[in-house]
C-alpha positions as CSV (number, residue, x, y, z in Angstrom):
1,X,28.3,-5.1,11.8
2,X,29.6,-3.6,8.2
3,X,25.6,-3.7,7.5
4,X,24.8,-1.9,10.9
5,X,27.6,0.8,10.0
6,X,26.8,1.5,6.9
7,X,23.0,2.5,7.5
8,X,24.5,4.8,10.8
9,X,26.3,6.5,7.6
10,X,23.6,7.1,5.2
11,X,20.8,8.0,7.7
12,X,21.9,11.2,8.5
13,X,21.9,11.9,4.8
14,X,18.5,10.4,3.4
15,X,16.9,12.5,6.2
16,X,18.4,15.4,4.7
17,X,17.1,14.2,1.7
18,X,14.0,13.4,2.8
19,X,13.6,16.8,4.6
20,X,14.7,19.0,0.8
21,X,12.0,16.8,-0.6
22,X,9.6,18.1,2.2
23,X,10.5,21.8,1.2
24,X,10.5,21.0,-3.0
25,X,7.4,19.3,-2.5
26,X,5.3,21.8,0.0
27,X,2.2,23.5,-0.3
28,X,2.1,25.4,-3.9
29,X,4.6,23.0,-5.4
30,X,3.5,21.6,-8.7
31,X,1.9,18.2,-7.1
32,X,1.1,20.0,-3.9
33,X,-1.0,18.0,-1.2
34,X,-4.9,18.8,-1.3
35,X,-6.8,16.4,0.2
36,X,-10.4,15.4,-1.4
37,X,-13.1,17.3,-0.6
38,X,-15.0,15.2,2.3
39,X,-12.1,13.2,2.7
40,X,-12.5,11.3,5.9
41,X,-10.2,12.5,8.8
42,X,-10.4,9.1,11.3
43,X,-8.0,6.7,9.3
44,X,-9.3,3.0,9.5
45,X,-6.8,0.1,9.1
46,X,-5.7,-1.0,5.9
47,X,-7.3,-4.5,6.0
48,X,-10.7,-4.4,7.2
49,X,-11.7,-1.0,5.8
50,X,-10.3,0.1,2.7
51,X,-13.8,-0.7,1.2
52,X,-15.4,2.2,3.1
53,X,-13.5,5.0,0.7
54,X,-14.8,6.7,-1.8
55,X,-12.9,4.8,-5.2
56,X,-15.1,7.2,-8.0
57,X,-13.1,9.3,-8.3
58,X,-10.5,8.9,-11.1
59,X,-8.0,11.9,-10.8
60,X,-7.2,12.0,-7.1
61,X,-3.6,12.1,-7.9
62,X,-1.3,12.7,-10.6
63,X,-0.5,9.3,-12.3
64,X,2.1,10.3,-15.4
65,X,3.7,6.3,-15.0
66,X,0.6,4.5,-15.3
67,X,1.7,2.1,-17.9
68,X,4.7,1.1,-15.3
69,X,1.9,1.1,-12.9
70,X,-0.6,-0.5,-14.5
71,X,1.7,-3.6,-15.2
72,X,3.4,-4.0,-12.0
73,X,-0.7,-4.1,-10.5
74,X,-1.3,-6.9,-12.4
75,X,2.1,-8.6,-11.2
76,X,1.6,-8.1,-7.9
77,X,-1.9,-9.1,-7.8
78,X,-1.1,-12.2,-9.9
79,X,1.5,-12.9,-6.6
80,X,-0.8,-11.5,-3.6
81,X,-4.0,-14.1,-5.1
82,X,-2.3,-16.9,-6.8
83,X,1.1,-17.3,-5.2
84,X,0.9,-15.8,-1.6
85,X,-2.8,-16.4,-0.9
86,X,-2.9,-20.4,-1.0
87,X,0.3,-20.7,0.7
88,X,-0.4,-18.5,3.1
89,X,-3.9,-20.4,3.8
90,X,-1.5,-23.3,4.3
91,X,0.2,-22.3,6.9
92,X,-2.2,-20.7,8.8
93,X,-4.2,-24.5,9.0
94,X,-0.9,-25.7,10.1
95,X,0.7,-22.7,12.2
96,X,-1.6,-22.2,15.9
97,X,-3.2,-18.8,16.3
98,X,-1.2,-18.2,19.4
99,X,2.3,-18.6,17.8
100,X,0.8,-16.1,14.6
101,X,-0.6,-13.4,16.9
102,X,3.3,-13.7,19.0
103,X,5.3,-13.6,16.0
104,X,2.7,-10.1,14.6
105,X,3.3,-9.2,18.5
106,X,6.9,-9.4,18.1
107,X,8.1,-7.8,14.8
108,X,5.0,-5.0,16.0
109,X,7.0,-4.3,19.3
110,X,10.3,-4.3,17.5
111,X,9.0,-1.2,15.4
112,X,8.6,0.9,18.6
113,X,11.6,3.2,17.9
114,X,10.4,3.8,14.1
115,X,6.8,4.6,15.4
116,X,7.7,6.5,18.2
117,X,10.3,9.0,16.6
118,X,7.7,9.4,14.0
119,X,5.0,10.9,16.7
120,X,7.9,13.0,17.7
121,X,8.3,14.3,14.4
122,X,4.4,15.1,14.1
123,X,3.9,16.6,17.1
124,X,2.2,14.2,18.7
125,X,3.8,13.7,22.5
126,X,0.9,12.3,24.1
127,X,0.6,9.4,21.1
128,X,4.2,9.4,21.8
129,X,3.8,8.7,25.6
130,X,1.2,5.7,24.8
131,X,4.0,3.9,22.0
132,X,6.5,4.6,25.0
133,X,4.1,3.0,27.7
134,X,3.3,0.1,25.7
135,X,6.7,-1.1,24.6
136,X,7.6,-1.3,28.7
137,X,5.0,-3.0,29.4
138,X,4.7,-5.7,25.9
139,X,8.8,-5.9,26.7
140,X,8.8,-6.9,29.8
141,X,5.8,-8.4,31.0
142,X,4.9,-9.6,27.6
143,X,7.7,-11.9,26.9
144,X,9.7,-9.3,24.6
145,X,6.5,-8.4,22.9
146,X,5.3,-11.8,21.8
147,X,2.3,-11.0,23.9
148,X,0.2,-7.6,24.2
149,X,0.1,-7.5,27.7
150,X,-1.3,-3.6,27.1
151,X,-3.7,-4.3,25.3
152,X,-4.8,-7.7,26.8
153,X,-4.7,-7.4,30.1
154,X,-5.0,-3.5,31.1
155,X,-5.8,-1.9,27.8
156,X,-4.0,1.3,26.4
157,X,-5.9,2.2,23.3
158,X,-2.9,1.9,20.6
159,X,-2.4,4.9,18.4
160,X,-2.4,4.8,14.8
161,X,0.7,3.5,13.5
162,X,3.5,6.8,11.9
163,X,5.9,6.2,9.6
164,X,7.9,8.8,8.1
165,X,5.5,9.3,4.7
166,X,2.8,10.7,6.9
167,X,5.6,13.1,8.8
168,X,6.5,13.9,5.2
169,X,2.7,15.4,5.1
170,X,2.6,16.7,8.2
171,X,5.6,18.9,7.1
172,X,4.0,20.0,4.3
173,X,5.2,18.1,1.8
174,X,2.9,16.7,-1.5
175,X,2.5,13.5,-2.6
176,X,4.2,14.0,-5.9
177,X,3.0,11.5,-8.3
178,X,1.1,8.0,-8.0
179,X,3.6,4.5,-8.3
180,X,3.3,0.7,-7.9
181,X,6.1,-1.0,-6.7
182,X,7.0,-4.4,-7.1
183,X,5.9,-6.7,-4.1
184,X,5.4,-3.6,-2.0
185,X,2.2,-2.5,-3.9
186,X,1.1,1.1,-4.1
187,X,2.7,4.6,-3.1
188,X,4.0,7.7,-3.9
189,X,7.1,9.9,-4.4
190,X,6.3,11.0,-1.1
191,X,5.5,7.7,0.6
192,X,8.6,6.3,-1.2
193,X,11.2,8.6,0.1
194,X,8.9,8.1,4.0
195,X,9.9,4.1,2.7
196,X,13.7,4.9,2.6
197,X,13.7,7.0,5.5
198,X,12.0,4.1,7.6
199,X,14.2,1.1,6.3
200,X,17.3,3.1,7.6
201,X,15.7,4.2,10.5
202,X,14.1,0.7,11.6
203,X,16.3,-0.6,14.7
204,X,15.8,-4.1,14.0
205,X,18.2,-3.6,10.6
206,X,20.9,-2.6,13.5
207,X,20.3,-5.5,15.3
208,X,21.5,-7.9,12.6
209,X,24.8,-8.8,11.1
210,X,23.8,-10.6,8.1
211,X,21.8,-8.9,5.8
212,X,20.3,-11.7,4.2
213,X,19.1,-12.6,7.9
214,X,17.3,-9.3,8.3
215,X,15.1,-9.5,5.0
216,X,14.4,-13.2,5.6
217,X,13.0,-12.2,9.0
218,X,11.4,-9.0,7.8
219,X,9.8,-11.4,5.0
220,X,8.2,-13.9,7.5
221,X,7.0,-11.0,9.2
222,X,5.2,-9.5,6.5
223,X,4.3,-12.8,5.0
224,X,2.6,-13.8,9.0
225,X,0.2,-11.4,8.5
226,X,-0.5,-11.2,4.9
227,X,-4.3,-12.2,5.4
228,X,-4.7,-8.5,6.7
229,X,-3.3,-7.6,3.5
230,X,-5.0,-9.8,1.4
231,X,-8.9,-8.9,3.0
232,X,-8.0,-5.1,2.5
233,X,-6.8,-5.8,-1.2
234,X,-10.1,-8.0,-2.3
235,X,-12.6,-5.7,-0.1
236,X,-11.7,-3.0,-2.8
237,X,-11.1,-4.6,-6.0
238,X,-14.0,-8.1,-5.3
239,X,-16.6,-5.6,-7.0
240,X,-14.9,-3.2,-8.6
241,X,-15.4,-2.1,-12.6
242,X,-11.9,-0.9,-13.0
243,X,-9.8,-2.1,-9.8
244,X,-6.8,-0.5,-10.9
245,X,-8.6,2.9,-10.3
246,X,-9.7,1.8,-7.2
247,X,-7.0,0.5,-5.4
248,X,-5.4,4.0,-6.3
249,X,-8.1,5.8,-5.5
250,X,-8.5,4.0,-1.9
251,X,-5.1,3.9,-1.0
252,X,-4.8,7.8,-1.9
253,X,-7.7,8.9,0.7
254,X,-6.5,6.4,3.1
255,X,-2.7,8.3,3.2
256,X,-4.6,11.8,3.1
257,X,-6.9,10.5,6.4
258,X,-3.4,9.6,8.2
259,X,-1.8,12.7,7.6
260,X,-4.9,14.7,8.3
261,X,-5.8,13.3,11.6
């Protein structure tokens, strides 16, 4: 439980964080928030439509660490087409689509409380009242969530999935400046302190003892579904000229769409 206590500790004080960083970073700020003009406004998914933005334009965003960037891109896509890619073709021929659609049913359900709280925070109580209605029913009658019972059997459209980044820009708050991340891929100051504020607000952390537990869990998670990550990731950069560029570009317009909408 000393894991469980210490992130009831923090999270008071990283959403005060988060929320001076809201303020510093508001409209008029030096890297203030203005979307692209035409940006779309209906966000798609991340895997299956990335390849619909706009990737031309080269100074969406400012990107002052793009030698940091720029090398931890080619790392990552090195590990997402090399390393995670063949493995993870392995164990889909080996894994059934049933247990794979559970286990994404399952770690989606978990995030209910992050999700939820997020809507809250945005203003949105009717997307609120659908996350609400859907946990009940994927928690009960669908086996703790392995199954979408909401969506399968009496369907309640899902609504787009909040996390505390896009909050950050409903708030007002800028993006600050482009960065890659190791393993986690692209983002900004903005989307990284909405990163912090969502590890410490996740419930699942809570639920385990053993920290080492929790990010081995959280890993298969991610790792479950990493084709949806991998189509989104070659849709953009399969053609591109200079796919650095565009997997900026594309992953800038897709944040501004969320927060927009």
């Amino acid at each position: 439980m000393t894991e469980g206590l210490s992130r009831i500790r923090i999270a008071p004080l990283l959403y005060a964080a988060c929320l001076a960083c809201a303020l510093l970073l508001a409209p008029g700020a030096a890297f203030a928030d203005t979307p692209a003009e035409g940006a779309p406004h209906a966000p798609p998914t991340l895997a299956a439509d990335l390849d619909d933005y706009d990737t031309s334009n080269e100074d969406m965003v400012p990107d002052p660490l793009e030698g940091w960037n720029r090398m931890w891109f080619a790392v990552n896509d090195v590990l997402l087409l090399k390393v995670i890619k063949p493995v993870h073709q392995g164990y889909v021929a080996v894994t059934p689509d049933e247990l794979r659609s559970g286990v994404r049913n399952f770690f989606h359900n978990l995030g209910f409380p992050l999700r939820f709280l997020n809507c809250l925070l945005q203003g949105k109580p009717s997307e609120a009242g659908v996350e609400m209605g859907r946990f009940i029913i994927n928690s009960t009658v669908g086996m703790a969530g392995f199954i979408d019972v909401a969506k399968k059997d009496k369907p309640i459209v899902e609504p787009d999935k909040e996390d505390f980044g896009q909050t950050l820009g409903v708030w007002g708050a800028g993006e600050g400046f482009y960065i890659v991340w190791p393993l986690i891929g692209p983002s900004t100051l903005r989307d990284s302190v909405g990163l912090a504020g969502d590890y410490l607000a996740e419930p699942f952390g809570y639920m385990v003892d053993d920290q080492t537990v929790y990010l081995g869990a959280r890993a298969y998670g991610e790792f479950n579904k990493a084709d949806e990550a991998i189509a989104g990731y070659e849709a953009v950069t399969k053609s591109a000229v200079e796919p650095y560029t565009s997997v900026r570009n594309a992953y800038i317009q897709l944040r501004r769409s969320k927060v927009a909408k």
